[in-house]
C-alpha positions as CSV (number, residue, x, y, z in Angstrom):
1,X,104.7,96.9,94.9
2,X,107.7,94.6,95.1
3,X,109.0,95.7,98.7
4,X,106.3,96.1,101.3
5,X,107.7,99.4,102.6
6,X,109.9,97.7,105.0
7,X,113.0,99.9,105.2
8,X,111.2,102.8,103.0
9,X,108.6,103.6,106.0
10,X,111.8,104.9,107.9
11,X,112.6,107.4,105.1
12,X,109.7,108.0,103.5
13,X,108.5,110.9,105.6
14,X,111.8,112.7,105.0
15,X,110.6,112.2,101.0
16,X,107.4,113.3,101.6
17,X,108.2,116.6,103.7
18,X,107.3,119.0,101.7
19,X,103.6,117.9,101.5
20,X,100.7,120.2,103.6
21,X,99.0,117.8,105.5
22,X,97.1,120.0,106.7
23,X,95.6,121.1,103.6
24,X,95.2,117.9,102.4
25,X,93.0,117.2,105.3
26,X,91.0,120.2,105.3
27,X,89.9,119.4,101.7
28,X,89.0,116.1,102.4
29,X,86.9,117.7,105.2
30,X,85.5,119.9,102.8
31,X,84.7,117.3,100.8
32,X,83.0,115.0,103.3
33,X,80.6,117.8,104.5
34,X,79.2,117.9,101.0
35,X,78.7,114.0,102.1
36,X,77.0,114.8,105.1
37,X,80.1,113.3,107.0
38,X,81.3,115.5,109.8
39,X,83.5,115.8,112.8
40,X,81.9,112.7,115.4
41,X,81.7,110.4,112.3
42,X,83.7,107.2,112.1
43,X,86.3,107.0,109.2
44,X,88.4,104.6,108.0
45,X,92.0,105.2,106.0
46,X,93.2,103.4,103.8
47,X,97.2,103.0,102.4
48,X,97.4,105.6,105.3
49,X,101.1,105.0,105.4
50,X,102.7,106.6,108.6
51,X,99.5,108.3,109.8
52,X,99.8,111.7,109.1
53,X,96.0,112.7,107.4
54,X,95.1,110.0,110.3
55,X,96.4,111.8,112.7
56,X,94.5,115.6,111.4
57,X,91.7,114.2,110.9
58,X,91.7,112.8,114.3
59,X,91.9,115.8,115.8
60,X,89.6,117.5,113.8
61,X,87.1,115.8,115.3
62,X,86.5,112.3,113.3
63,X,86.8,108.6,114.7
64,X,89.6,107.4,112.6
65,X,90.5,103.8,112.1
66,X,93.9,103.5,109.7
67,X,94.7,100.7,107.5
68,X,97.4,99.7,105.5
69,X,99.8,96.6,104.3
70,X,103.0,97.8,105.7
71,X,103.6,96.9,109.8
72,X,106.5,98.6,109.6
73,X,104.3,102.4,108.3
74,X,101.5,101.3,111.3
75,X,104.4,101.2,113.9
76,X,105.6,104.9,113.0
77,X,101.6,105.7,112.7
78,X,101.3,104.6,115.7
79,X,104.1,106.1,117.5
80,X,103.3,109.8,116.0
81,X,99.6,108.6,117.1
82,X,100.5,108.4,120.7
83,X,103.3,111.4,120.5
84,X,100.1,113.7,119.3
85,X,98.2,112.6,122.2
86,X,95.3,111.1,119.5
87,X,94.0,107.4,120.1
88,X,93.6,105.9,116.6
89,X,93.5,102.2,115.6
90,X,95.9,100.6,113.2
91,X,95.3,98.5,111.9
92,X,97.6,95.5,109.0
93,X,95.2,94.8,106.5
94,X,94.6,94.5,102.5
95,X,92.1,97.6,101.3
96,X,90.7,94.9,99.0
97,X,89.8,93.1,101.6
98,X,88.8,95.5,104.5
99,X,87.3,93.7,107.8
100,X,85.9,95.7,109.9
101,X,83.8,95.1,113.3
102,X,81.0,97.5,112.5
103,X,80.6,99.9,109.1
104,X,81.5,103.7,108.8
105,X,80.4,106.9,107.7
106,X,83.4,107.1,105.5
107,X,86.2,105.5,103.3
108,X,89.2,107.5,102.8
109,X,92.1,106.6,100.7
110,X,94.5,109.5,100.0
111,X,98.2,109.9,98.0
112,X,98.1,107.0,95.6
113,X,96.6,104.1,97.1
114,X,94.7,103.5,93.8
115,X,97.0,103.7,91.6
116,X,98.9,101.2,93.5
117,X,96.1,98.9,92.3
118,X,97.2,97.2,89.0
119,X,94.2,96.0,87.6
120,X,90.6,96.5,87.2
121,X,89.7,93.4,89.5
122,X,92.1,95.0,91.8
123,X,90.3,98.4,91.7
124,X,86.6,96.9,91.5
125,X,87.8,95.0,95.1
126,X,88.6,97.6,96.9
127,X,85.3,99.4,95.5
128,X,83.8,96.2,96.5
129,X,85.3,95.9,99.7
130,X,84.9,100.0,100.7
131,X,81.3,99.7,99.5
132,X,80.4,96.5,101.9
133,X,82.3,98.4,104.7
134,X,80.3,102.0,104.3
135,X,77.0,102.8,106.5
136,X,74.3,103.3,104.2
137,X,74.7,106.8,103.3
138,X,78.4,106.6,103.6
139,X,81.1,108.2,101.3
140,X,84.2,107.2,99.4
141,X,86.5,109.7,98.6
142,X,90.3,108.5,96.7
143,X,92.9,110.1,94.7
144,X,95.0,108.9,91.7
145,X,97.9,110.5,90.4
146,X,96.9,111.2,86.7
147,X,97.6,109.2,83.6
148,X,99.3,112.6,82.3
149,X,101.1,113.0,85.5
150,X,102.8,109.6,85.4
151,X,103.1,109.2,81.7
152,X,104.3,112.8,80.5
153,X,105.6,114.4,84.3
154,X,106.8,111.1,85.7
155,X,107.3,108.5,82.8
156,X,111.3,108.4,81.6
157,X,112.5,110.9,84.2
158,X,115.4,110.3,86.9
159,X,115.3,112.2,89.9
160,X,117.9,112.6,93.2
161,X,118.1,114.5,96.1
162,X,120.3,114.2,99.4
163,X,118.7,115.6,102.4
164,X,119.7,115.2,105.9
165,X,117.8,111.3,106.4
166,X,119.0,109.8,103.2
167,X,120.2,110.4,99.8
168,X,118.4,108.7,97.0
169,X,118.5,107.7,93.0
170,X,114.7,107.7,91.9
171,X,114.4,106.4,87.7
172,X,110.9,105.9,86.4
173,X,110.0,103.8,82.7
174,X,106.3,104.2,81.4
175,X,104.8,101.7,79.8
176,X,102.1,103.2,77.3
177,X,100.7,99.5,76.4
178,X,100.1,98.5,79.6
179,X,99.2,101.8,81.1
180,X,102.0,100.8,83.9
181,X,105.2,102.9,85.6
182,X,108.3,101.1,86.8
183,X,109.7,103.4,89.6
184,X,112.9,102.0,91.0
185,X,114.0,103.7,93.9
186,X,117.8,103.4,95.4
187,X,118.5,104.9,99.2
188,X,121.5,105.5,100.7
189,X,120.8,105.8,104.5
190,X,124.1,107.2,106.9
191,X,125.0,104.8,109.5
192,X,126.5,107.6,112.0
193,X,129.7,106.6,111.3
194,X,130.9,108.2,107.8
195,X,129.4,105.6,105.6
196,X,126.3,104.7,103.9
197,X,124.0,102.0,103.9
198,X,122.3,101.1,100.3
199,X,118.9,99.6,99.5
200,X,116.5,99.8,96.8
201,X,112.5,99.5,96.0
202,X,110.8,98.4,93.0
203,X,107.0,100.4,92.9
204,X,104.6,100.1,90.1
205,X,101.3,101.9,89.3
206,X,98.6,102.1,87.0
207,X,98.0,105.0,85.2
208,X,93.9,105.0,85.9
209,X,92.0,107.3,83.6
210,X,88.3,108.9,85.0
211,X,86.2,107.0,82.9
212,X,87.4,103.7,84.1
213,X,87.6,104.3,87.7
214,X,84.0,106.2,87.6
215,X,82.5,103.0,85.5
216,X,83.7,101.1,88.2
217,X,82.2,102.6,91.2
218,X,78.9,102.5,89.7
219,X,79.5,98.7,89.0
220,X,80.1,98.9,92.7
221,X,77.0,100.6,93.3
222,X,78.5,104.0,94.2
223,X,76.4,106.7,92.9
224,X,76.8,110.7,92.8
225,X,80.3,109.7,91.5
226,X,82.3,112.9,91.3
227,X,86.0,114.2,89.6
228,X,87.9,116.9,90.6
229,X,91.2,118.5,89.6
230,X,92.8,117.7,93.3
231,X,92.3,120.2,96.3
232,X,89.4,122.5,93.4
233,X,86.1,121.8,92.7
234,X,87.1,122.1,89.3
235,X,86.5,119.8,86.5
236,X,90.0,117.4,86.2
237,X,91.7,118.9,82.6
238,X,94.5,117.1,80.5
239,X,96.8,118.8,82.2
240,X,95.4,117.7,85.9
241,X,98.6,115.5,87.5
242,X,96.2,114.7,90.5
243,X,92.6,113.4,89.9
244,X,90.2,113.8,93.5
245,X,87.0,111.1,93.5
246,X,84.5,111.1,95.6
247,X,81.2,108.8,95.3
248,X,78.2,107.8,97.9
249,X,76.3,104.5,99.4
250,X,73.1,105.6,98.5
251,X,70.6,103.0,100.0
């Protein structure tokens, strides 16, 4: 990712408006139960953007720490954090790199974050890193957009939409060779006074497939590594456009 969400974390909860949170969150829930993880645990969030599955699963009981790269997405996090009367830590660090004062019951890392990591060093770090940072016991659970999602849904398309917060331009190229998707992003923001202000984002991500990412958790040491076709318990299918994980510290 070129731009590190600087002026993107003021419109990117406009973009992302139509997603249920709250959903989102009770699956994850659902799916740290079968992990033995429950509301009182400790969890940490990772790429948690502006807070908002931080911010459920706060009140739904769990001691949430959130990470991410972007100050800019931890100041709005932490803003919404205080306007929903829920104390969480945020906190500016790398996911491959996660430094934390004592370990967790559980690594969550929801909407992308993965795919945002380019290479398989990049993947096994944060494996690495989420691994060292887990209680023994503790659970990872991640989702990837699908290679079919970004390759056949995503891959050559050019998308546009004006709402209220912005307008924006949204073009993405697919790379097959390199499994990669340029997504270049323009944003026209109104100033209040009749015009518009213009800036643009460069994103790429990898277009993971299962057997890679579940080959690397077990070279991680992960075990009980499990796929899902997202917010199901179902088997992920070629069709699948979003790919659930979720894999255990064992010890």
């Amino acid at each position: 990712m070129d731009a590190e969400y600087g002026r993107f974390a003021a419109v990117y909860d406009s973009l992302m408006r139509s997603v249920d949170y709250d959903a989102w969150a009770a699956y994850i829930v659902s799916l740290l139960a079968e992990q033995n993880v429950h509301p009182g645990d400790s969890i940490l969030d990772c790429a948690c953007g502006t807070g908002e599955l931080s911010i459920r699963l706060s009140r739904l009981g769990f001691l949430v720490t959130g990470v991410d790269r972007s100050e800019e997405m931890l100041e709005i996090a932490q803003k919404k954090a205080r306007l929903a009367g829920q104390k969480i830590p945020f906190v500016c660090q790398d996911m491959r790199q996660l430094k934390l004062h004592k370990p967790v019951s559980a690594v969550v890392c929801a909407c992308d974050g993965v795919n945002y990591l380019l290479t398989k060093k990049d993947v096994g770090e944060f494996f690495n890193s989420a691994f060292a940072a887990l209680k023994p016991n503790g659970a990872l659970l991640f989702d990837v957009s699908s290679a079919y999602k970004l390759e056949c849904v995503l891959g050559g398309q050019t998308y546009g939409e004006d709402t209220s917060e912005c307008a924006y331009l949204w073009q993405n190229a697919f790379d097959p060779e390199s499994r990669l998707i340029e997504m270049n992003l323009s944003f026209f923001v109104p100033d209040g006074a009749g015009k518009y202000t213009r800036f643009t984002e460069r994103h790429v991500q990898r277009a993971h497939t299962v057997e890679e990412l579940q080959g690397v958790l077990v070279k991680s040491g992960f075990t009980d590594c499990r796929a899902y076709e997202a917010f199901t318990r179902s088997e992920p299918n070629a069709a699948s456009e979003r790919i659930q994980f979720s894999a255990g510290k064992q010890l």
